[in-house]
C-alpha positions in Angstrom: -68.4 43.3 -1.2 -71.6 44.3 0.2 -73.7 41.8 2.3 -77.1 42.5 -0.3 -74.7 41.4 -3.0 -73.0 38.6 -1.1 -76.7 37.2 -0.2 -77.4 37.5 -3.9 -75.0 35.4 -4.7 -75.9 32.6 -2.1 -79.2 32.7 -3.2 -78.4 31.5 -5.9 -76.0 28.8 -5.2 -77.2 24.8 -4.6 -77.7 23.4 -1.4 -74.7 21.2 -2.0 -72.2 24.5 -2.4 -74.2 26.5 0.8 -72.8 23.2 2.3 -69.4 24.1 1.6 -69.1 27.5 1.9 -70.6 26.9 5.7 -67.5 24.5 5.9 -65.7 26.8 4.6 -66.9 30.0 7.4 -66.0 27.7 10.3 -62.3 27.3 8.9 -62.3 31.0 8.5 -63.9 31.6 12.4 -60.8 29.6 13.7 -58.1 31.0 11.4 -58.7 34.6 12.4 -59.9 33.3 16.3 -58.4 35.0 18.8 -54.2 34.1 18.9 -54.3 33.2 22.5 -56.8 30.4 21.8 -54.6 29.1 18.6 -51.0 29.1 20.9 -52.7 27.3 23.3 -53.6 24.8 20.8 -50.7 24.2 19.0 -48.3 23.9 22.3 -49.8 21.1 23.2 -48.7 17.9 22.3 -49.1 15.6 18.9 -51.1 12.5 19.7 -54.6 10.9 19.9 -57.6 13.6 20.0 -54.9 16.7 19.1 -57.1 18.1 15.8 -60.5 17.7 18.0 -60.7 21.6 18.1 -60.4 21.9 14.5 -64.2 22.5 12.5 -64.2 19.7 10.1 -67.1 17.5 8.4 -67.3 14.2 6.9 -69.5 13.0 4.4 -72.8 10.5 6.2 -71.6 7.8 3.5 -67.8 7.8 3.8 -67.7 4.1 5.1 -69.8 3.0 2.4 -68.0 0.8 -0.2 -66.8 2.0 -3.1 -68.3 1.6 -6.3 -65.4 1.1 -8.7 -63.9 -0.8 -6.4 -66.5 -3.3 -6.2 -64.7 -6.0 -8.3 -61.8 -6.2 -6.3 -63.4 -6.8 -3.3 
């Protein structure tokens, strides 16, 4: 696929999917990342902070209450 035609299509794409396909790149970038940066990263040990490296991104309301479980609470 050619870049014109891959910026065609993102053109025309919501804000709300550019978001996602921008998620999407950074978990790309560090799949294919050099391997000496990876092996590093997964001999170290499980435990608190071990996924720090990885790109990840969480919605501004996700402590918000949920809706349908307002009766319950």
């Amino acid at each position: 696929m050619s870049f014109p035609a891959l910026e065609k299509k993102l053109n025309s794409l919501p804000q709300a999917a550019l978001a996602e396909i921008f998620s999407y790149i950074d978990y790309i970038s560090y799949k294919f990342s050099d391997s000496e940066k990876r092996s590093s990263f997964e001999s170290k040990k499980k435990g608190f902070g071990c996924l720090k490296d990885i790109p990840c991104k969480m919605s501004p309301d996700f402590d918000e209450p949920i809706e349908e479980f307002a009766e319950y609470m």
